[in-house]
C-alpha positions, 0 to 999 in steps of 0.5 A: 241479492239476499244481505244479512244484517246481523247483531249479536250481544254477547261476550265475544269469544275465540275458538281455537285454543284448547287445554286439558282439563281437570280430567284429562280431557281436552277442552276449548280455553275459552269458557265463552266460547258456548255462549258466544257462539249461541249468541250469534246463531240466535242473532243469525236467526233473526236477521234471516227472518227479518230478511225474508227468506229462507235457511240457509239463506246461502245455499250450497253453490253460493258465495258468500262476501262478508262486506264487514264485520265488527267484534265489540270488546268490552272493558276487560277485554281491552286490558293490555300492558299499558294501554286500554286499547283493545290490542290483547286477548282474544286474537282477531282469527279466533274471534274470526273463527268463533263468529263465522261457525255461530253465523254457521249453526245459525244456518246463514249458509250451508258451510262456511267454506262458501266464505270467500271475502272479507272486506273489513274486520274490526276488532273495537271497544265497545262506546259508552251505553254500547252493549258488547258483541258483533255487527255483521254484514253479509250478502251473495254480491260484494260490496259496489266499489267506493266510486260507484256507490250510492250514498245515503244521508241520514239527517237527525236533531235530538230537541232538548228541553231548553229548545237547543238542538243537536243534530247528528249526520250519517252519510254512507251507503244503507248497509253502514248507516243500518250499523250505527242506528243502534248508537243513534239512538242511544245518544237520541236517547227519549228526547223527540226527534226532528228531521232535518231537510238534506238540501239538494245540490245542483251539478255545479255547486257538487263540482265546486265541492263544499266550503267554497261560498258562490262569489257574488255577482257586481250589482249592475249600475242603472241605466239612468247612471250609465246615461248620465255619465259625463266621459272624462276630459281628454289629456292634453296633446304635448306641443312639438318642440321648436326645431333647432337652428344652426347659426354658422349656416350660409344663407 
């Protein structure tokens, strides 16, 4: 199993729309688009090496599942009527289109017609001290299912220099907590680190699931109470009533 984990930095761009020129040529309508593509190719090139393998990392004859890939828009891009929310320009399919063909010249596979999933597209603004761009994950073997996936849990405490500490958790599989290392460590920012032990659960503590307190046993009396404990008086048994006599009886 070969997993790409790929991020680019730059303006994203879509690819897609043209327009003529001053010259009567036609030309893309984005003037990004160059530098956007050549930012992914370049961050391409870098998650082959750091995987170890060779290029194309997907050859001819391989599928290839895109297990996610988030497009960081930046302030400007997020401009629409009335909303700050990043629901304008670029379209999600340009953006698409754009990236795929970057990851393409960057050599991650031979074509990108051997793209044959998508599992999530997200097209988000960027957080604060986050630099625009694109965090990809790409791989030869989809995604496991949701209940059949092992789970990670990534446990870190940013210590202050009043001693108080905030700790922050990412539990997910290692491809999403990978994802959100880079925002970790901006809110980390230089402050030390300290790791915080994730306790073991056992079986029945994971069955009861979490917020539901283990109800404490009664305390046992002592011996010497339960020995000592005169048993209580038994209740009186109500006499029988006198039975009744007939007076205009004979004899």
């Amino acid at each position: 199993m070969t997993t790409l984990c790929i991020r680019a930095i730059g303006r994203p761009a879509p690819e897609g729309s043209h327009e003529i020129g001053a010259h009567g040529y036609v030309k893309h309508s984005s003037n990004y688009l160059p530098a956007w593509r050549r930012a992914v190719q370049v961050a391409t090139l870098q998650a082959i090496k750091d995987a170890g393998c060779g290029a194309p990392a997907f050859p001819t004859g391989v599928r290839v599942y895109i297990h996610s890939m988030d497009i960081l828009v930046g302030d400007e891009q997020c401009r629409a009527a009335g909303t700050v929310e990043p629901i304008g320009d670029p379209d999600y399919d340009k953006l698409l289109r754009a990236t795929t063909d970057g990851m393409g010249d960057g050599r991650a596979f031979s074509d990108d017609a051997q793209i044959t999933d998508l599992w999530r597209f997200r097209k988000r603004r960027i957080w604060p001290g986050e630099e625009p761009g694109a965090i990809i994950i790409i791989s030869d073997e989809p995604p496991r299912e949701s209940n059949d996936m092992q789970e990670y849990k990534l446990t870190l405490a940013r210590v202050d220099d009043d001693g108080d500490s905030t700790v922050f958790q990412v539990r997910n599989t290692p491809e999403r907590i990978a994802m959100v290392l880079p925002t970790l460590g901006i809110l980390l920012g230089d402050a030390p680190v300290a790791e915080v032990p994730y306790p073991v659960l056992t079986p029945e503590e994971k069955k009861r699931g979490p917020g539901r307190p283990r109800k404490a046993a009664a305390p046992a009396a002592p011996v010497d109470a339960v020995q000592n404990v005169t048993p209580p008086a038994a209740e009186p048994t109500p006499e029988a009533a006198p039975a009744r006599v007939n007076p205009f009886a004979v004899g």
